[in-house]
Structure formats: C-alpha cells, structure tokens
N, C-alpha and C positions, 0 to 999 in steps of 0.2 A: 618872698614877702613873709613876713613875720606873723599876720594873721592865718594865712592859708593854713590848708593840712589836715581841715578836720575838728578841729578846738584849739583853745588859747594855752599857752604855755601857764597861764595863769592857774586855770581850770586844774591843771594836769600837775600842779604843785613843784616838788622836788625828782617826779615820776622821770626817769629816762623815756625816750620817744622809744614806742614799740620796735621791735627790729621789722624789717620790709617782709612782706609773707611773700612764699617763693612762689615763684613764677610759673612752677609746676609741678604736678602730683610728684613724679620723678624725684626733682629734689628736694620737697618735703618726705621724704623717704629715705634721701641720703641723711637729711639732718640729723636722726635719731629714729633709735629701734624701737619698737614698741616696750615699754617698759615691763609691762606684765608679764612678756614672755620670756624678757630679760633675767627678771625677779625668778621666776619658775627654773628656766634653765638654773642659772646657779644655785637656789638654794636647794634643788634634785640633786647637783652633781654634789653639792658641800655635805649634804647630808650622808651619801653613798661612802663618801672617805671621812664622815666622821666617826669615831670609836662609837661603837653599839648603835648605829643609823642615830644619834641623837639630831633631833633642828637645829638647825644655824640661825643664829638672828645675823641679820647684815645690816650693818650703818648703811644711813639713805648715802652718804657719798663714797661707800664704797659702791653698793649698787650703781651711781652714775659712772665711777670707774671702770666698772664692767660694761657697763653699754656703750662705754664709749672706748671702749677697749676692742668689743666685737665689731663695732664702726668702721674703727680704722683698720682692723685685721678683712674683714669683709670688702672695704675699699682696697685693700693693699693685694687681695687673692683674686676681685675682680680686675683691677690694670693687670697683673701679673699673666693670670689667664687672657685677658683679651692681647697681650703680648704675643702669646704663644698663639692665638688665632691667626694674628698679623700674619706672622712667622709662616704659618702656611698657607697664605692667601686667600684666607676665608673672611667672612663678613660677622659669622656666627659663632659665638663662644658654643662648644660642647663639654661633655662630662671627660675626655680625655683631656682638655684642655686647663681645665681645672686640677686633675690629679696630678696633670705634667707642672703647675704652676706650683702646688703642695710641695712637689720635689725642687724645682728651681728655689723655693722660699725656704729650705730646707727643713720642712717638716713631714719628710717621711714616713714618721707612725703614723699619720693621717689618710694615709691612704688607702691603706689597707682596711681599716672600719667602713670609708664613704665606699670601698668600691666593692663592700658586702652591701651596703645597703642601698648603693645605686642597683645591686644586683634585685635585692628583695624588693624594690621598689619596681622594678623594671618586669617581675616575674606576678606580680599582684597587677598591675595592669595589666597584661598580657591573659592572664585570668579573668581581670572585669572585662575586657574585650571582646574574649571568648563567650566570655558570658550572657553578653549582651549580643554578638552575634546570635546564639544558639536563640536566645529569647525573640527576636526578629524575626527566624526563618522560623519557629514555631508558631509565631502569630500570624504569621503569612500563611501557612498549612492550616491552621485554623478558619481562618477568612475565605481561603480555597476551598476547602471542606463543607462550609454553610453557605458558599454561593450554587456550591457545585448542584444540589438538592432543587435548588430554584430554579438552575439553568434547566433540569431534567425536567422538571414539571413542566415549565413553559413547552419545550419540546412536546412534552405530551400533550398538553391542551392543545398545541399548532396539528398535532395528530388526530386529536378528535374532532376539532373544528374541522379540518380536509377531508373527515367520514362524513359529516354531516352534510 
C-alpha cells in the first residue's frame, strides 16, 4: 500500500526511499570502511612517495575510490583465504592462510611486509603477556606476604589464650 512505510511519498518530495539498513553489524561493515581511516592511510602513503614529503590534497571521489577499492581488495583476500581454509578442512581462517591467498592472488611483495609484522605483532603480545603474568604472580606474593603476618598473630593470640 502506498501510504504505509513510515511517511507519504508526498512528504518526501523528489527524495529516493532510503536504501534498507542491513540486517547486521556484519554487513554494515562489509558496506564501507570507515572513511577516516581510509583518508589517513592514503594520504600517509601519498605523502611518503611525494617529492620532499609534500601533502597531497585528494578529490572527495578519489578518496571514495580508494575505499572502495580497499573494499573489494579486502573482500577479494577474504573469500581467497577462506578458500585455502576449505582447502584444509578447517573452519578457521589463520595468518598462513592469508599469506598463502596473497600468493594465490599474485601479490607476493606482500607478504613478506605482513609476515614481519604478524611477527612484531605476535612478539609485543607475547611481551604484554609476560607482562601481565609477572604482574599477577607479584600481586599474589604481595597478598601472601600481608596475610601471612595475620595468620602468625592469630597463631600467637591462640598461644596465649591456651596459657592463660
């Protein structure tokens, strides 16, 4: 029916009807990448290989080219890798699965960068870890150390109470 939906076609002028909002967090997330980060990344990388680090100004539709370039490159590495998952009978994309999709996509200089920085990435947590264990088993020794006083006393009052 032609009134339903929310308002009248009237109301809403020349407006095209919103598109349908997606169904879940998930695929408003496949929709588009956050812009800001999009904007950052490239104008970090443009700047890097500009003559003398100068700014890059980037037209708004190139920018949407770019995000919507890392979109499809990003969907294209995820099927690619969840391929290679299949492939081994697993349920769970992993970091080899990814590097082995980089190679299948033929983008082999890539891999060699992510799999220094799955390194460094993997060696910094391995460190907060650590980290975090050592801080636990010290707070634990701490807690053991100022009970331990208490337990002694009590001991000792149950001592003098049994003279008296």
């Amino acid at each position: 029916m032609a009134g339903e939906g929310g308002g009248s076609q009237a109301a809403e002028g020349a407006k095209s009807p919103a598109p349908p909002a997606p169904a879940s967090m998930a695929e408003a997330e496949v929709e588009e990448l956050p812009k800001a980060i999009v904007r950052r990344l490239v104008k970090d990388k443009l700047t890097q290989v500009a003559a003398g680090g100068a700014e890059v100004i980037v037209n708004k539709d190139a920018m949407s080219a770019f995000a919507e370039s890392a979109r499809i490159f990003i969907h294209y590495l995820s099927a690619t890798a969840n391929d290679m998952c299949k492939e081994s009978k697993r349920q769970t994309i992993n970091a080899d699965d990814v590097l082995k999709a980089l190679d299948e996509m033929e983008f082999p200089e890539f891999v060699e960068p992510l799999n220094t920085s799955l390194q460094e990435f993997r060696n910094k947590n391995a460190a907060r870890r650590s980290e975090t264990t050592q801080k636990k088993a010290e707070k634990r020794r701490k807690i053991d150390k100022e009970s331990l006083p208490q337990e002694q006393n009590d001991a000792a009052d149950d001592i003098k109470a049994d003279e008296d």
